[in-house]
C-alpha positions in Angstrom: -95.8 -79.9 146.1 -94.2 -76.9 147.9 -96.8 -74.3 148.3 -94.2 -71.8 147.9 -93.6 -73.2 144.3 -97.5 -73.2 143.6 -97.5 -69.6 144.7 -94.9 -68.7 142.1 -95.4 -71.4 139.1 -98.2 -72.8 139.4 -100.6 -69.6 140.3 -104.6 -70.4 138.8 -104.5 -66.4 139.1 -101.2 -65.8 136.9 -101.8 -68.8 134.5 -105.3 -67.3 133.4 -104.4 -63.9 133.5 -101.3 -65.0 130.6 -104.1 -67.0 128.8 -106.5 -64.2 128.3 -103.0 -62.3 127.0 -102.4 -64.7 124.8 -106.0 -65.0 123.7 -106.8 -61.4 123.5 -104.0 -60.9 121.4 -105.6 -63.2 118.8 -108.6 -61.3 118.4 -109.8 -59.4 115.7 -108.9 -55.3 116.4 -113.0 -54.3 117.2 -113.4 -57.2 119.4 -109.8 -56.4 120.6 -110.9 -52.8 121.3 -114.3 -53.6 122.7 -112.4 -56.0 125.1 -110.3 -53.1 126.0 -112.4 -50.8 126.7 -115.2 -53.3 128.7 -112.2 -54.4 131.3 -111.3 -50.2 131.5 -114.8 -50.4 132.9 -114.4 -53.7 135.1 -111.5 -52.4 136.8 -110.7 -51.7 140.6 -112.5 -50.6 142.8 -115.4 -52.2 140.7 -114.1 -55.9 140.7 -112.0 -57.9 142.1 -108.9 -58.9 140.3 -109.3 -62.4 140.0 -113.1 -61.7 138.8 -111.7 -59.5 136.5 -109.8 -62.4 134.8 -113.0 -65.0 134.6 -115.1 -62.2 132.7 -112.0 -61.5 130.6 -112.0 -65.3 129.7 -115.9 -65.3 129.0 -115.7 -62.0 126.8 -112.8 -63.9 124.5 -114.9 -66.9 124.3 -118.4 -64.7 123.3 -115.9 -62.8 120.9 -114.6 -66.3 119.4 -118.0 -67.7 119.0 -119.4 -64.5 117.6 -116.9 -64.4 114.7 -118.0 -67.5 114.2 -121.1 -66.5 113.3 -120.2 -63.3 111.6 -120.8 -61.3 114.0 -118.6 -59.2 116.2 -118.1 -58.7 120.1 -119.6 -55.3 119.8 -123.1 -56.9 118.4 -123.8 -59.3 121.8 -122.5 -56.5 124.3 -125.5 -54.5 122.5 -125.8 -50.6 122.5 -125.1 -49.9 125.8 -122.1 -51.4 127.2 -122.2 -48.9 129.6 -125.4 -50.7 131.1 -123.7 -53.8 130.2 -120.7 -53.6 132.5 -123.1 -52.3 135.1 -124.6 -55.7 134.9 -121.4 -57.5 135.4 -120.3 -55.4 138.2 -124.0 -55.8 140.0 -123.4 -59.3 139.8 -119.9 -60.2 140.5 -119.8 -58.1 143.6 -116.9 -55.2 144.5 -113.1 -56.4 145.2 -113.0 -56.6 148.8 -111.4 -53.8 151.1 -107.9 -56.3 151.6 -107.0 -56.4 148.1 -107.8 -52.4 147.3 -105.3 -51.8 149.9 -102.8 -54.7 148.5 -103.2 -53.8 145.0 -102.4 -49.7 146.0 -99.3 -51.0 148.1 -97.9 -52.5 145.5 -98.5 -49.7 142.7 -97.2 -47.4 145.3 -94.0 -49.4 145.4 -93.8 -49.5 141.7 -94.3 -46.2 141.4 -91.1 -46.1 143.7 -89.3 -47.0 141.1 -89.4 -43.4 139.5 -88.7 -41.7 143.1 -85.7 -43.6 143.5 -84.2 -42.6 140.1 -85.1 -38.9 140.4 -83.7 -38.8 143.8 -80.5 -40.9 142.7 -79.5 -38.6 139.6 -80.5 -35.1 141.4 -78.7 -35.6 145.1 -76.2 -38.7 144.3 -72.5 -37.1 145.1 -69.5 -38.4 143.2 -69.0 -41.2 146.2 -72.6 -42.7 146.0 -73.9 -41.1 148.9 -77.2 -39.4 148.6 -78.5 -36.4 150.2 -81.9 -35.6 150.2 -83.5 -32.9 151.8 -86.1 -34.4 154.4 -88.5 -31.9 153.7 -88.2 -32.7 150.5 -88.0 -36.8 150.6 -91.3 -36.1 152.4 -93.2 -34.2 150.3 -92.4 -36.6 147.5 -93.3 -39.4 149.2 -96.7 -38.4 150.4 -97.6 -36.8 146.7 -96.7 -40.5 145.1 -98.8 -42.1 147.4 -101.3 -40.3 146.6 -101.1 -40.4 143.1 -101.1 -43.7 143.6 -104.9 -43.6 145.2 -105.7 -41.5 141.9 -104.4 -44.4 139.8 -106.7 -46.3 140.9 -110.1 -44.8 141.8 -110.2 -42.5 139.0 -109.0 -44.8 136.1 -113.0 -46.7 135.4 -115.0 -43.6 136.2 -114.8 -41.7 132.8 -114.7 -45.1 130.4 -118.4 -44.4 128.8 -118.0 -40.5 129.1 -117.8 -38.0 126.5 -114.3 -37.6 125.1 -113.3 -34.7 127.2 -114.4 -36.7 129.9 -112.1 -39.4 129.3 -109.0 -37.0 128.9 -109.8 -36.9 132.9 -107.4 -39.7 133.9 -104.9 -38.7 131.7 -104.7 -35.0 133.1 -104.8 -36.2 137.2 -101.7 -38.4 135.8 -100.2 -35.6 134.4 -101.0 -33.7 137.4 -99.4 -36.0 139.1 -96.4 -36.0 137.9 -96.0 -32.6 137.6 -97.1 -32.0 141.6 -94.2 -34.6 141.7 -91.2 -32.3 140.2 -92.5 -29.6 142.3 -90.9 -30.3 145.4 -87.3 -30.0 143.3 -87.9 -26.7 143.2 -89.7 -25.9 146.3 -87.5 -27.7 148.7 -84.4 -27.6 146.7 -82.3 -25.2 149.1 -83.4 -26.7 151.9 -80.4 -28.7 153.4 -80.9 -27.9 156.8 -81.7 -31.4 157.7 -81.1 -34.0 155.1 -81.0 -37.9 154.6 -77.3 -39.4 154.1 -77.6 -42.9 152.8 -75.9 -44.9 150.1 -77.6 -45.1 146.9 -77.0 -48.8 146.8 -79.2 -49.5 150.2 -82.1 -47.3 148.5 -82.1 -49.4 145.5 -81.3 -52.5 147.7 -84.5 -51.9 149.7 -87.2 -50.8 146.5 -85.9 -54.3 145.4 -87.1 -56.3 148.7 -90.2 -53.8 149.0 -91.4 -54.8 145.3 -90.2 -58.5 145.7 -91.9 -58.7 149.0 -95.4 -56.7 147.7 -95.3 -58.7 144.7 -95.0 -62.2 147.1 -98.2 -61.6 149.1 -99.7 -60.0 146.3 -99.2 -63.1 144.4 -99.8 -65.3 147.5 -103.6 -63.7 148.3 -104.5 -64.0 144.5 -103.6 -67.7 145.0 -106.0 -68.2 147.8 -108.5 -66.5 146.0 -108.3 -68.3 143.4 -108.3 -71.6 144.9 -111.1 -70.5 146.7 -113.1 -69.9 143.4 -112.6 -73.4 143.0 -109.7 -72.4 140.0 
């Protein structure tokens, strides 16, 4: 069989990570919640992706069993899921620095998505061209990247904290975005130097960025997969 086909229909990654979907979604709303809440703690930087899925499959199964025996995910994670995940993450092992850095280049392309749309309907003239302000296009950029990085790093820090504390990833993605509108009003009478391009090549190039991220991405969880033996 084509490995390009395998890649794409026939990914161990993909077809477990829509199986624990579908089986998550069958679980009772505690377990459900628990589940939630135990993968929010499993997430990058902490553990690999594909990892992420094989303890996502184990949890449902415990969960199944448990109700079972009329008891409830929460009652074998014990009282300290905090110490629990700890466990998991001690033995699993981190995600590797190659797959950090594929998984931010491709929520950085996502996250493109929104740049390209804010760019289109502020500095789009009536014949498609768009003009932005390099000063501008470049603050923008830098700040998404970033935000990016935040996305990330900061999302499993503040799982177990108080509930303040776990307002934190909200507020840096508020941040965020607001840091993001900034530069409209900062650099917005800045047309010394600008960009001309056609808003049809932007849009035409986010497309082959995400495809193309979303290839390798898929074609490096493949590998890791089939060398998990999956």
């Amino acid at each position: 069989m084509n490995t390009g086909v395998e890649v794409i229909f026939h990914n161990p990654y993909l077809k477990i990570r829509r199986n624990n979907k579908d089986e998550a979604a069958k679980l009772a709303g505690p377990d459900w919640n628990v589940l939630n809440l135990l993968m929010k703690a499993l997430s990058l930087p902490r553990i690999g992706l594909y990892d992420q899925e094989l303890i996502k499959r184990d949890l449902i199964a415990m969960a199944k069993e448990a109700r079972e025996r009329g008891e409830s995910l929460a009652d074998i994670i014990g009282e300290d899921p905090k110490y629990f995940c700890d466990s998991l993450a001690e033995s699993t092992g981190a995600a590797t620095v190659g797959e950090k850095l594929l998984y931010w280049l491709e929520l950085c392309v996502s996250n493109l998505w929104f740049w390209a749309m804010v760019l289109f309907l502020e500095y789009t003239q009536e014949n498609g061209i768009m003009k932005i302000p390099v000063v501008f296009g470049s603050v923008y950029m830098a700040l998404l990247f970033c935000i990016s990085g935040i996305q990330i790093f900061v999302s499993s820090k503040y799982v177990f904290g108080r509930r303040m504390q776990r307002m934190v990833p909200a507020a840096a993605g508020f941040l965020g975005a607001a840091l993001c509108c900034l530069p409209l009003y900062i650099f917005n009478d800045q047309q010394d130097l600008v960009w001309e391009i056609h808003a049809g090549i932007v849009f035409g190039v986010q497309l082959l960025l995400f495809l193309l991220t979303k290839l390798v991405f898929y074609i490096h969880m493949y590998h890791e997969a089939v060398k998990d033996g999956g």
